[in-house]
PyMOL Python script that loads the backbone (N, CA, C, O; Angstrom):
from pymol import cmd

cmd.read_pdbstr("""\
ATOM      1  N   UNK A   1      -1.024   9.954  14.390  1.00  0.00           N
ATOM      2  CA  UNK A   1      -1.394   8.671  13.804  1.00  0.00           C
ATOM      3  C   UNK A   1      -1.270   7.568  14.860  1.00  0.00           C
ATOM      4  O   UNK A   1      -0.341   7.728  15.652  1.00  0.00           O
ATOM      5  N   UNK A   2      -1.883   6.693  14.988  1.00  0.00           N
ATOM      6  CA  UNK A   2      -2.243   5.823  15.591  1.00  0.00           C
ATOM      7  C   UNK A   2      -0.896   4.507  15.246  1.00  0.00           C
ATOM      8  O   UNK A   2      -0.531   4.079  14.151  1.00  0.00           O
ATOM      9  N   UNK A   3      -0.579   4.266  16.149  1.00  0.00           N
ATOM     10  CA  UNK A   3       1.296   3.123  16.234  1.00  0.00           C
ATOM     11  C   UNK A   3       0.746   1.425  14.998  1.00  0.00           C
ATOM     12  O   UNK A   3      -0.160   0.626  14.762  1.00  0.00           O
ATOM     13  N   UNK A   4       1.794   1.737  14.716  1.00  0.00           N
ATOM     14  CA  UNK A   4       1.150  -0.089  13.711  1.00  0.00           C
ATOM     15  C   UNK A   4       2.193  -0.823  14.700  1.00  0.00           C
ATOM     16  O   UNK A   4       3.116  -0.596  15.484  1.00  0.00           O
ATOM     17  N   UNK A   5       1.392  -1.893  14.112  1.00  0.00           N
ATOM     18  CA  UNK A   5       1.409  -3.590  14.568  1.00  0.00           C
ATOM     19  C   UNK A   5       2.705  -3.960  13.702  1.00  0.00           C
ATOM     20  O   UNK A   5       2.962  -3.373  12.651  1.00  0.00           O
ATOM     21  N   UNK A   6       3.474  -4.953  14.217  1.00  0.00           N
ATOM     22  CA  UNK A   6       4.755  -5.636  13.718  1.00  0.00           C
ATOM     23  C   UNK A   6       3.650  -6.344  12.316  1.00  0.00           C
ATOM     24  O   UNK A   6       4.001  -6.022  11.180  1.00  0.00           O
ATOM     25  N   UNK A   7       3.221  -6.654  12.360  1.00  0.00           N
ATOM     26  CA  UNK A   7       2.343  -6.788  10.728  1.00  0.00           C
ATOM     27  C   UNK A   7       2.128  -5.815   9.853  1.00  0.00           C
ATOM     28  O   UNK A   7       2.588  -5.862   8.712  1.00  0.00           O
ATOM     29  N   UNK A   8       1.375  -4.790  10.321  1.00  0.00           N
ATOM     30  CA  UNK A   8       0.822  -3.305   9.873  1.00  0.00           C
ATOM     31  C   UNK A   8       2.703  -2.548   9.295  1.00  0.00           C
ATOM     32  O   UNK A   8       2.907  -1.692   8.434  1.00  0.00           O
ATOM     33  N   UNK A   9       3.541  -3.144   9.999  1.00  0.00           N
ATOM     34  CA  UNK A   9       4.817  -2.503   9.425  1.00  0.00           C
ATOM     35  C   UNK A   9       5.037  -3.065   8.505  1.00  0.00           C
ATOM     36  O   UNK A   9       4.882  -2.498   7.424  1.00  0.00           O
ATOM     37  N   UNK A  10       5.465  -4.338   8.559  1.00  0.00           N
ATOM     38  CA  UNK A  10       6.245  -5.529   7.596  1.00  0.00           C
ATOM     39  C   UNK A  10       5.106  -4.907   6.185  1.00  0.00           C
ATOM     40  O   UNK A  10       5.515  -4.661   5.050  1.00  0.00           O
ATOM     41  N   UNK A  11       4.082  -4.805   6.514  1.00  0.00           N
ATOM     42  CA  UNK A  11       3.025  -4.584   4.915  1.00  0.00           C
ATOM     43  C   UNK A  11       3.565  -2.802   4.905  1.00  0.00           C
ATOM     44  O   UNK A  11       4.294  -2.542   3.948  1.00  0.00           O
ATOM     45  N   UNK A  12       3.338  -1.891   5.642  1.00  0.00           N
ATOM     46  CA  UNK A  12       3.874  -0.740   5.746  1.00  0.00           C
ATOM     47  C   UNK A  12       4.919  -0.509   4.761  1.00  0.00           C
ATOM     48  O   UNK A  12       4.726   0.178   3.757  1.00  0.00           O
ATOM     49  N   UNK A  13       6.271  -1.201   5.097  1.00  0.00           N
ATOM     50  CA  UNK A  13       7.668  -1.291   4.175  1.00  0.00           C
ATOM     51  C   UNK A  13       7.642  -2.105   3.227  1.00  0.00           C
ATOM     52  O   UNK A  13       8.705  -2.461   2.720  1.00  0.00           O
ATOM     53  N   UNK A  14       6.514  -2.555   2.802  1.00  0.00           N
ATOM     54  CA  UNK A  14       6.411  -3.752   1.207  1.00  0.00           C
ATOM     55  C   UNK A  14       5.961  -2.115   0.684  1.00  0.00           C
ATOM     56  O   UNK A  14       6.640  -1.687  -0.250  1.00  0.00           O
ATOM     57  N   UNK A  15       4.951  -1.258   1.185  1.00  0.00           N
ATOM     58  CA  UNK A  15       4.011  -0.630   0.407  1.00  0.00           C
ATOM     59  C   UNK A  15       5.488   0.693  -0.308  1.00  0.00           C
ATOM     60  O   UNK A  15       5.932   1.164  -1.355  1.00  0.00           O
ATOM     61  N   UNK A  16       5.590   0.708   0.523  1.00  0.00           N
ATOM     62  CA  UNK A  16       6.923   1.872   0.790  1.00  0.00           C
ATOM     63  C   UNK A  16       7.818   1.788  -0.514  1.00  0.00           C
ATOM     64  O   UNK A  16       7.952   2.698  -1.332  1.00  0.00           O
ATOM     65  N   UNK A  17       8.612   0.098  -0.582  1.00  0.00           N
ATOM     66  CA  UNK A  17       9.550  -0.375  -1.224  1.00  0.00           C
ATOM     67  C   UNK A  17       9.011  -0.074  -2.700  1.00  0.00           C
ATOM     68  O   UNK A  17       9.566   0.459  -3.661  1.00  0.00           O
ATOM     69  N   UNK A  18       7.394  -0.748  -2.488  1.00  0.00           N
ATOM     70  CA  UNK A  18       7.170  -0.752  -4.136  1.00  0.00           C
ATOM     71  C   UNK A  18       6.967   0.652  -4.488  1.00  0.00           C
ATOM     72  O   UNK A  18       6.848   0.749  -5.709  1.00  0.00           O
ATOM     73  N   UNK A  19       6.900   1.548  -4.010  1.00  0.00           N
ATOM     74  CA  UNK A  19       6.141   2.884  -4.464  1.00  0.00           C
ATOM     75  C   UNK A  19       7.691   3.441  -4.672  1.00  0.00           C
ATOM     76  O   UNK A  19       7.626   4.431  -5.401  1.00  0.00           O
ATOM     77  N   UNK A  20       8.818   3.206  -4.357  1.00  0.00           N
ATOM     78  CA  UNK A  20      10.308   4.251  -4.203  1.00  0.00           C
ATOM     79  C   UNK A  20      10.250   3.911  -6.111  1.00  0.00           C
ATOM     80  O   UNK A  20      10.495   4.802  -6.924  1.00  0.00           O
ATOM     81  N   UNK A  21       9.860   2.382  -6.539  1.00  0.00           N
ATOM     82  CA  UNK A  21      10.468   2.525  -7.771  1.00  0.00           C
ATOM     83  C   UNK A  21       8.685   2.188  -9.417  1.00  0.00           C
ATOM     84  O   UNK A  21       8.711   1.976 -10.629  1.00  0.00           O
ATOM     85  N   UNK A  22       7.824   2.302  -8.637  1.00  0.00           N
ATOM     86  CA  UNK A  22       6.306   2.560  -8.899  1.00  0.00           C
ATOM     87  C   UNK A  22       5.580   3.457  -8.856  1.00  0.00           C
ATOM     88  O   UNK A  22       5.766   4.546  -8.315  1.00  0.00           O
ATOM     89  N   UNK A  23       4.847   3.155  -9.318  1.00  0.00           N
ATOM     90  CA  UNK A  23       3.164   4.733  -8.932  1.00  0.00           C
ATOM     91  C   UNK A  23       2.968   4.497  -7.357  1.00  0.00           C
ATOM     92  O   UNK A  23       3.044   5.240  -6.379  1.00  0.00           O
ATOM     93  N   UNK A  24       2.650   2.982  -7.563  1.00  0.00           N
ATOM     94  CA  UNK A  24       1.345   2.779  -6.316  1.00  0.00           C
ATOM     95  C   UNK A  24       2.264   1.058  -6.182  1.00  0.00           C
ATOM     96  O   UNK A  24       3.211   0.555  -6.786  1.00  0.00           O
ATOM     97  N   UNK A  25       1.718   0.790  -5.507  1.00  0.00           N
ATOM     98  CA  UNK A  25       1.204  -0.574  -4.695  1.00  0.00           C
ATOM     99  C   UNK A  25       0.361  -1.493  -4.568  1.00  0.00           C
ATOM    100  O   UNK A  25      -0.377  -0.989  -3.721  1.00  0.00           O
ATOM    101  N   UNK A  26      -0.221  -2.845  -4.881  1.00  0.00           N
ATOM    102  CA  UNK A  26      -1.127  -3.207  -4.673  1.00  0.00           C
ATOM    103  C   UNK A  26      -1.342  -4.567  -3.858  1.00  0.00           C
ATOM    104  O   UNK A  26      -0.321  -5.254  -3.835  1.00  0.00           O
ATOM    105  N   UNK A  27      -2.185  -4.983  -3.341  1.00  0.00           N
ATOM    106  CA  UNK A  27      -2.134  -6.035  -2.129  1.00  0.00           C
ATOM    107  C   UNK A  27      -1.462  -7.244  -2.739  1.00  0.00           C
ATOM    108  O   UNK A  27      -1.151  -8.174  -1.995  1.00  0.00           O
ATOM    109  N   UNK A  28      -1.129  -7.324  -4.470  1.00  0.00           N
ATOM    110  CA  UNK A  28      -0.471  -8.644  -4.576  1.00  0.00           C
ATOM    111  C   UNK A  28       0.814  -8.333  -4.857  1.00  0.00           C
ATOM    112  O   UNK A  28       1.687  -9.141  -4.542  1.00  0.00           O
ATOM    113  N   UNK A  29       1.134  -7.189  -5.454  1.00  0.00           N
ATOM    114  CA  UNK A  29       2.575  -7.124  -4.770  1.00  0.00           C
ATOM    115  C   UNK A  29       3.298  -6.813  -3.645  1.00  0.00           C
ATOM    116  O   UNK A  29       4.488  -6.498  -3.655  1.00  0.00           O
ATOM    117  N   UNK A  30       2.499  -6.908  -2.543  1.00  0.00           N
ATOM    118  CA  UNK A  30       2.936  -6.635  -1.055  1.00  0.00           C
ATOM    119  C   UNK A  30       2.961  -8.198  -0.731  1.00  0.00           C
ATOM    120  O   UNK A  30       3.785  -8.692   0.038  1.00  0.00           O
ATOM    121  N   UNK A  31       2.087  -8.842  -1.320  1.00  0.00           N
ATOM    122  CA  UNK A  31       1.866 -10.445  -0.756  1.00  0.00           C
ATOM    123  C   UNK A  31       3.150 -11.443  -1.053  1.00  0.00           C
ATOM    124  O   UNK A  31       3.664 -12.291  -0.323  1.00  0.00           O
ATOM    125  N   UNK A  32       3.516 -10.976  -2.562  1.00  0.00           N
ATOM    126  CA  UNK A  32       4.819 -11.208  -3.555  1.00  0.00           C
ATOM    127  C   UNK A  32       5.929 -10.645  -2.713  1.00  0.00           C
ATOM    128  O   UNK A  32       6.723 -11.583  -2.768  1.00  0.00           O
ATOM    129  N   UNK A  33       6.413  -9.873  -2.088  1.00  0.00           N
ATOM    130  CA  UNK A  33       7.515  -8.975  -1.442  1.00  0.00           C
ATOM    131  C   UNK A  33       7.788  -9.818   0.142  1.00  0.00           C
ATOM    132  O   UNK A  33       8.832 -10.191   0.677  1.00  0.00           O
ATOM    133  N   UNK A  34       6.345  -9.905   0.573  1.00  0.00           N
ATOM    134  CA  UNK A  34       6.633 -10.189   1.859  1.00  0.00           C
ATOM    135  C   UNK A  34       6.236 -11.712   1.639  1.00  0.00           C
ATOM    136  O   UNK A  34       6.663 -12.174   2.697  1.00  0.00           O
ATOM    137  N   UNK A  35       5.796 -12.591   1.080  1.00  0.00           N
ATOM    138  CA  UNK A  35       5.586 -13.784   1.354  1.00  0.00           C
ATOM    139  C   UNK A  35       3.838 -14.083   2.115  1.00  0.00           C
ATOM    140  O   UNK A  35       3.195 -15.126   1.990  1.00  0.00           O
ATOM    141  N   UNK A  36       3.457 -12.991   2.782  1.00  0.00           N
ATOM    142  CA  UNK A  36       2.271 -13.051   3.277  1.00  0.00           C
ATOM    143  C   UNK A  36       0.880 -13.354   2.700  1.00  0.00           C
ATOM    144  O   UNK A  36       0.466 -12.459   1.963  1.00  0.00           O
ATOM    145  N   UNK A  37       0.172 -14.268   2.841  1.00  0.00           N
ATOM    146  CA  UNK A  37      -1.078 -14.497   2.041  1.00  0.00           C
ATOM    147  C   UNK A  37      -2.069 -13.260   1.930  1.00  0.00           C
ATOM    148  O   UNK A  37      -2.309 -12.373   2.750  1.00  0.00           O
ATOM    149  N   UNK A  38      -2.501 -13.456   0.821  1.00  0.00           N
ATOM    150  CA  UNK A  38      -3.258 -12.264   0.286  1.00  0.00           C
ATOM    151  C   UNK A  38      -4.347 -11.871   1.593  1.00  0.00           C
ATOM    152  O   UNK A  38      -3.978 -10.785   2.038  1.00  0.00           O
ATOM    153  N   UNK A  39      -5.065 -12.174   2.046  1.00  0.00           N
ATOM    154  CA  UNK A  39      -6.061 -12.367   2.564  1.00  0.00           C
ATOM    155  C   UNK A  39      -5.501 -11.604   3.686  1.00  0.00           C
ATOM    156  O   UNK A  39      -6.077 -10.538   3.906  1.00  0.00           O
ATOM    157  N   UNK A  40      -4.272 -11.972   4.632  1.00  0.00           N
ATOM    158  CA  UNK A  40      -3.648 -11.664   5.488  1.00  0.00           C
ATOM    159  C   UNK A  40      -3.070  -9.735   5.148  1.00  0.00           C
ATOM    160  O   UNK A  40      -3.039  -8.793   5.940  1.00  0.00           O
ATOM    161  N   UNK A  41      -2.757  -9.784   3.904  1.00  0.00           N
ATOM    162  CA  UNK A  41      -2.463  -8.377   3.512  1.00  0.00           C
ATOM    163  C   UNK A  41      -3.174  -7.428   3.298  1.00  0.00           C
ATOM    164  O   UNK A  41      -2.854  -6.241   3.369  1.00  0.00           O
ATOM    165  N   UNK A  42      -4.460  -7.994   2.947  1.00  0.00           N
ATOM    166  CA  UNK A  42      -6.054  -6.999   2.910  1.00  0.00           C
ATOM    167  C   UNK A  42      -6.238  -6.906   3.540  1.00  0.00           C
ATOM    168  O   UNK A  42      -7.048  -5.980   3.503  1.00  0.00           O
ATOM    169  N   UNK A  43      -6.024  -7.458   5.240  1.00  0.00           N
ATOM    170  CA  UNK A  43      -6.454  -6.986   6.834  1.00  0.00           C
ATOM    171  C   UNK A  43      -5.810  -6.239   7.399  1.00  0.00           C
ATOM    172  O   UNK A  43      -6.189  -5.555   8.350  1.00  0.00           O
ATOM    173  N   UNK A  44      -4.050  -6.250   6.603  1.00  0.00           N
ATOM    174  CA  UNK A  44      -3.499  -5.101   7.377  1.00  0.00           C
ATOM    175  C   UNK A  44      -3.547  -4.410   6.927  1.00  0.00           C
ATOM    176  O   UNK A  44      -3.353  -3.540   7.776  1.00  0.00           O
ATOM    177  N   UNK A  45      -3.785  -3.596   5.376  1.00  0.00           N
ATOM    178  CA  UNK A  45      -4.285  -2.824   4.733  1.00  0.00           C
ATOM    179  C   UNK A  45      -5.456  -2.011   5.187  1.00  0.00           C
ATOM    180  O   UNK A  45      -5.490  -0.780   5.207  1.00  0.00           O
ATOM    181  N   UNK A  46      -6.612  -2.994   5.626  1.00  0.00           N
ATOM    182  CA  UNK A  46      -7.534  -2.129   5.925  1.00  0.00           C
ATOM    183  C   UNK A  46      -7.221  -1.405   7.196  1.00  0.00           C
ATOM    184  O   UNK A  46      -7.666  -0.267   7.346  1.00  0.00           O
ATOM    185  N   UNK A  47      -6.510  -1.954   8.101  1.00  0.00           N
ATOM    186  CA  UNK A  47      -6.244  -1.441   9.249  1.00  0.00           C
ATOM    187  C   UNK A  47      -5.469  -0.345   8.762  1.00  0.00           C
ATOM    188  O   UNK A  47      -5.708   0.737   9.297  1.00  0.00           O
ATOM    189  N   UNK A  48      -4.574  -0.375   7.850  1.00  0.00           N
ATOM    190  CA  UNK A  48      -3.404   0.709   7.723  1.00  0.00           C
ATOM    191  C   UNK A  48      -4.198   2.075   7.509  1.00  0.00           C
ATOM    192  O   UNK A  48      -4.066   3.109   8.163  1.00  0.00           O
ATOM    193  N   UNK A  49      -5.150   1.805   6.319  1.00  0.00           N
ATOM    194  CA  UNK A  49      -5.976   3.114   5.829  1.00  0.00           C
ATOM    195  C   UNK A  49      -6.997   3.438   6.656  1.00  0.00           C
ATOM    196  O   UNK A  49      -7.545   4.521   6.448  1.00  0.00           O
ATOM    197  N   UNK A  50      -7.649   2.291   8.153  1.00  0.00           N
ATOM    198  CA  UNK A  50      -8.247   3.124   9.307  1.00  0.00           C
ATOM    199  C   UNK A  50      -7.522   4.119   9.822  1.00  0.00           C
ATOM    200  O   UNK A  50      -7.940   5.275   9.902  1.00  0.00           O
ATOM    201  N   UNK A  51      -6.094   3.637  10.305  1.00  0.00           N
ATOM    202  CA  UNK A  51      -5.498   4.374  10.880  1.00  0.00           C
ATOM    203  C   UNK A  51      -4.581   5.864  10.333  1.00  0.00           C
ATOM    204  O   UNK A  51      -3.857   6.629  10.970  1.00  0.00           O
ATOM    205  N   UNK A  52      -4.997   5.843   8.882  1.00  0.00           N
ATOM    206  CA  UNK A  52      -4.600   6.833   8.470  1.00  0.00           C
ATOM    207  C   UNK A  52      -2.886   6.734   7.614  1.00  0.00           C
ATOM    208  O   UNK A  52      -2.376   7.761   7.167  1.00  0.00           O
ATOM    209  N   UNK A  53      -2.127   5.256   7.495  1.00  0.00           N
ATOM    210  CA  UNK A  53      -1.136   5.212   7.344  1.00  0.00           C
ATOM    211  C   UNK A  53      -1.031   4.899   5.684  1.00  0.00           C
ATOM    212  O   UNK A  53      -0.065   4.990   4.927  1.00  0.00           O
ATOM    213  N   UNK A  54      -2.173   4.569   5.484  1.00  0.00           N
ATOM    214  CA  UNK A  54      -1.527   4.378   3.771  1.00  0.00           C
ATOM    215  C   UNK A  54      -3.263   4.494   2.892  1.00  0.00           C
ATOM    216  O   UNK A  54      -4.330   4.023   3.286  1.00  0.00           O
ATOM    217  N   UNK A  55      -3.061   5.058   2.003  1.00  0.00           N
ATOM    218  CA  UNK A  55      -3.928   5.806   1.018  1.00  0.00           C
ATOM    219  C   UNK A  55      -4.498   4.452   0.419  1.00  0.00           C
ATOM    220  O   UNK A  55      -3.747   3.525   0.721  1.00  0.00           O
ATOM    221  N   UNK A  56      -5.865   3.941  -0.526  1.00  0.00           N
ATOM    222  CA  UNK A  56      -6.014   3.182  -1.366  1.00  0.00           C
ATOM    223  C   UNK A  56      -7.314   4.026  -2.139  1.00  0.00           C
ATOM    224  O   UNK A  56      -8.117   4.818  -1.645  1.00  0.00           O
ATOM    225  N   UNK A  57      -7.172   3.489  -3.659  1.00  0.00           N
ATOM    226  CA  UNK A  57      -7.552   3.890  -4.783  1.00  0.00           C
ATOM    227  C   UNK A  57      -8.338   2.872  -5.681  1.00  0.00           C
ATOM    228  O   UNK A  57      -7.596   1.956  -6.037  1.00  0.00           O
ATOM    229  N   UNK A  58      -9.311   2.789  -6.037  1.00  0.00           N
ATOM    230  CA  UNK A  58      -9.764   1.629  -7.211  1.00  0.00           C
ATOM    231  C   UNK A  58     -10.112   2.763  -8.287  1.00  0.00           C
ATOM    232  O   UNK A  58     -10.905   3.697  -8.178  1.00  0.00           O
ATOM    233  N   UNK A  59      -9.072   2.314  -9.638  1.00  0.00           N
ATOM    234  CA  UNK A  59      -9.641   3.098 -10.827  1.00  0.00           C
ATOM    235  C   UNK A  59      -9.914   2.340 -11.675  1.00  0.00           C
ATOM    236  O   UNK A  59     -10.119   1.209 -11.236  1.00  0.00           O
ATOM    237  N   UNK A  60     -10.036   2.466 -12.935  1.00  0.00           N
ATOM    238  CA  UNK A  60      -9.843   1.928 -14.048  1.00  0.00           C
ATOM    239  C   UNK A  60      -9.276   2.440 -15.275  1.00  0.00           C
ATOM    240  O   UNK A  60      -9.821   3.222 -16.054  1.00  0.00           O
ATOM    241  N   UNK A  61      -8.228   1.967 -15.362  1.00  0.00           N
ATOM    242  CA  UNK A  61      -7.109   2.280 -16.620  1.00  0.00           C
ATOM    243  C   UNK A  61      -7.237   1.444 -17.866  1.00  0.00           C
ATOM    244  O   UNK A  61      -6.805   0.323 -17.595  1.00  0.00           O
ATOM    245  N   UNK A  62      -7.559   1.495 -18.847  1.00  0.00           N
ATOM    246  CA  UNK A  62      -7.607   1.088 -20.015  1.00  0.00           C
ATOM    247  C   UNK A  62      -8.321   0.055 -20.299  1.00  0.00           C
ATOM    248  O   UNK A  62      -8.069  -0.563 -21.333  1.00  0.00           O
ATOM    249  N   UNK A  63      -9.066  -0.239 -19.690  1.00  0.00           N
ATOM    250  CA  UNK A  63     -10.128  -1.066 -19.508  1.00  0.00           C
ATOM    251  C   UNK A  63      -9.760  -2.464 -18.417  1.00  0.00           C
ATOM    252  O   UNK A  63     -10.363  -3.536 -18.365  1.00  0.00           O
ATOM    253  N   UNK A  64      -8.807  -2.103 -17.769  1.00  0.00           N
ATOM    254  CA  UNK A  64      -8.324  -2.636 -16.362  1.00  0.00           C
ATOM    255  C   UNK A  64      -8.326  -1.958 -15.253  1.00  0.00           C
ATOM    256  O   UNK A  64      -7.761  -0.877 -15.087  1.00  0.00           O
ATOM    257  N   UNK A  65      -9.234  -2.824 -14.102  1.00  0.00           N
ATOM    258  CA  UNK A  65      -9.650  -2.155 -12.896  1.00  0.00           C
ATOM    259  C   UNK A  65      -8.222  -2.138 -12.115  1.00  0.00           C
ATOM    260  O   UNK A  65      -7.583  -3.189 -12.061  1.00  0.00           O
ATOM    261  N   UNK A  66      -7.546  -0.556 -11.305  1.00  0.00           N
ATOM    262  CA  UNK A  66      -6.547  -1.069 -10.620  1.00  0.00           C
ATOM    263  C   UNK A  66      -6.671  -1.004  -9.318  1.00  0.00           C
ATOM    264  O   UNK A  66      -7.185   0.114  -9.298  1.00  0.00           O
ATOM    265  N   UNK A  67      -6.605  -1.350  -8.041  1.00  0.00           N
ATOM    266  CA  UNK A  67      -6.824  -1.148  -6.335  1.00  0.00           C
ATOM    267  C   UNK A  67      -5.510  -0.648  -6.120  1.00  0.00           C
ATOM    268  O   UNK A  67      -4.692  -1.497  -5.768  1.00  0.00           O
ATOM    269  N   UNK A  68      -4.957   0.950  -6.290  1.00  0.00           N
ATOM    270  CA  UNK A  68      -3.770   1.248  -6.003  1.00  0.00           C
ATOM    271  C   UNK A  68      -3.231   1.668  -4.469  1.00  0.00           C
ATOM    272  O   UNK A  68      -4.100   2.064  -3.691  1.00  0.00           O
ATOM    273  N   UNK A  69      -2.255   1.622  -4.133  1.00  0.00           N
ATOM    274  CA  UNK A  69      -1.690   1.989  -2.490  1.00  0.00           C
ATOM    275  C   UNK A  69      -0.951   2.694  -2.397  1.00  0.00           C
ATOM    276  O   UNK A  69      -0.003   2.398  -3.126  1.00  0.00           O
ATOM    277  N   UNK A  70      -0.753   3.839  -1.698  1.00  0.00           N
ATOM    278  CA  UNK A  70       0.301   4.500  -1.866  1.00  0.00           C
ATOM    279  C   UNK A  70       0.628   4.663   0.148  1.00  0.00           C
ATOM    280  O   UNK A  70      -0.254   4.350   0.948  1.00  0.00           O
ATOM    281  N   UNK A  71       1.814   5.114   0.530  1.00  0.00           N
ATOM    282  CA  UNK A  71       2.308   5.118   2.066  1.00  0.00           C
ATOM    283  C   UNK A  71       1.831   6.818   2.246  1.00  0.00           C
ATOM    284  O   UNK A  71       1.976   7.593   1.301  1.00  0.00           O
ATOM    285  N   UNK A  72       1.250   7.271   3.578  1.00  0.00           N
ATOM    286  CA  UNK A  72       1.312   8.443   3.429  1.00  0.00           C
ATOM    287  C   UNK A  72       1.993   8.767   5.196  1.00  0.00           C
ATOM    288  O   UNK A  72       2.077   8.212   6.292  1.00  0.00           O
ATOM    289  N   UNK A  73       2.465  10.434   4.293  1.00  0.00           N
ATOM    290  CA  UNK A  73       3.359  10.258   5.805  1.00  0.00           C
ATOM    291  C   UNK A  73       2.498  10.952   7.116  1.00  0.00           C
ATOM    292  O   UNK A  73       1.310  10.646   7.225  1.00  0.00           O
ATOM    293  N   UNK A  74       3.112  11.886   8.102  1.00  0.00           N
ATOM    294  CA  UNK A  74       2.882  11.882   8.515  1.00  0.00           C
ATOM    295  C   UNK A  74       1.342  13.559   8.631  1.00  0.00           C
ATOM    296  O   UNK A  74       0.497  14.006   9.406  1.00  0.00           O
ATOM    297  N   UNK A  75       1.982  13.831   7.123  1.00  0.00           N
ATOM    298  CA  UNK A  75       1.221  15.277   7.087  1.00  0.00           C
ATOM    299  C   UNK A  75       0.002  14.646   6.474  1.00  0.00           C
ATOM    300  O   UNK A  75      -0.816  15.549   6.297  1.00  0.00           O
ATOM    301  N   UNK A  76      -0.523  13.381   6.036  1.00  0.00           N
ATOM    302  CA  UNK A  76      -1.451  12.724   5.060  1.00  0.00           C
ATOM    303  C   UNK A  76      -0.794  13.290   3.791  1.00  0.00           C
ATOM    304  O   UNK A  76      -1.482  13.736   2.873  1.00  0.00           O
ATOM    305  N   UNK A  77       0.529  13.265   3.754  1.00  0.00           N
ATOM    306  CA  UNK A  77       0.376  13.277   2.066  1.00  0.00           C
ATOM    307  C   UNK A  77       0.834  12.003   1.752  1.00  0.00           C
ATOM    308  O   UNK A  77       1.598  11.473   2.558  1.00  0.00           O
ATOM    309  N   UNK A  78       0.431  11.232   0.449  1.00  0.00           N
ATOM    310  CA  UNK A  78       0.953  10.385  -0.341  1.00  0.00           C
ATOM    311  C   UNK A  78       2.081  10.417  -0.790  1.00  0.00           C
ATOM    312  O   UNK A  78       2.637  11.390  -1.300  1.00  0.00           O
ATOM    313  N   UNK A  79       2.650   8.973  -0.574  1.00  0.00           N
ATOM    314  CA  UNK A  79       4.034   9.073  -1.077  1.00  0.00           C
ATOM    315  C   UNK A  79       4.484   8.325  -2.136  1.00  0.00           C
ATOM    316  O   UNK A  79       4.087   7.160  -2.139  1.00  0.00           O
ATOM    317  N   UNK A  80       5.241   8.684  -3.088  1.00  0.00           N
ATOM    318  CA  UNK A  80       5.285   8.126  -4.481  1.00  0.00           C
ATOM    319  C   UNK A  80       6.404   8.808  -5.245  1.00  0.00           C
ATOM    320  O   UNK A  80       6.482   9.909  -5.791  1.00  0.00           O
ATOM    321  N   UNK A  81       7.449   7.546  -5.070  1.00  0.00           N
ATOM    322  CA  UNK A  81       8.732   8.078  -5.759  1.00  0.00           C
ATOM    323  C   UNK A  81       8.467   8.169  -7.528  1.00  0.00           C
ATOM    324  O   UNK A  81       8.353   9.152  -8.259  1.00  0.00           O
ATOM    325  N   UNK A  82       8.430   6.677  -7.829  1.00  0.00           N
ATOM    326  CA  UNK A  82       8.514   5.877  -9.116  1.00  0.00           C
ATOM    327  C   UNK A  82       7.476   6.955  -9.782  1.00  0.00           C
ATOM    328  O   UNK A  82       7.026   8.041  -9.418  1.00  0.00           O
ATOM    329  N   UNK A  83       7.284   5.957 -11.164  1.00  0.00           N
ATOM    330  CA  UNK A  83       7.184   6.388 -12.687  1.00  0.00           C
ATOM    331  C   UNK A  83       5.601   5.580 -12.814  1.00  0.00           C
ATOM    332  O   UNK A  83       5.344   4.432 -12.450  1.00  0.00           O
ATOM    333  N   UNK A  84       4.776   6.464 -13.373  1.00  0.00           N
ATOM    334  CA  UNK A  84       3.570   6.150 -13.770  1.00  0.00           C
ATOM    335  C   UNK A  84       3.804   5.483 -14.769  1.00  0.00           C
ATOM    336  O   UNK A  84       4.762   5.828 -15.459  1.00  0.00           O
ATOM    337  N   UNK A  85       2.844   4.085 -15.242  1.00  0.00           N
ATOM    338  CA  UNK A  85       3.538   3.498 -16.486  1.00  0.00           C
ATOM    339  C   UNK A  85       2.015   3.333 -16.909  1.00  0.00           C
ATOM    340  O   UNK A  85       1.728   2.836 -17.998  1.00  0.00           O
TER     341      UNK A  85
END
""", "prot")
cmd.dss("prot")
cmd.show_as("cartoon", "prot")
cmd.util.cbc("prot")
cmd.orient("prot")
């Protein structure tokens, strides 16, 4: 995998934190965690999932669209402690 950026981390360990006690992750609770503007968190995001470091998902659950995130390690698997709700 390709090294992250002191940004690409700080969003890295928001994605991480929320998933130990969540499904997934999503760019506004990484924005909420770290203080970082949204806009700013969708760039390191996209960079994260070029580089292979974190998974993203758009579904739709119950008639709500969700953009989910999950950290993946180093084998590409997804990582996901928490509780599907």
């Amino acid at each position: 995998m390709t090294p992250m950026t002191d940004l690409e981390k700080q969003v890295y360990d928001a994605i991480v934190e929320d998933c130990t006690y969540d499904y997934s992750s999503s760019v506004k609770e990484v924005s909420d965690r770290t203080g970082l503007k949204i806009s700013t968190v969708k760039g390191a995001v996209g960079s994260l999932v070029k580089k292979g470091h974190v998974a993203a998902e758009t579904e739709e659950r119950g008639g709500t669209v969700f953009k989910d995130l999950w950290p993946m390690d180093e084998w590409e698997n997804t990582l996901s402690f928490g509780d599907w709700n």
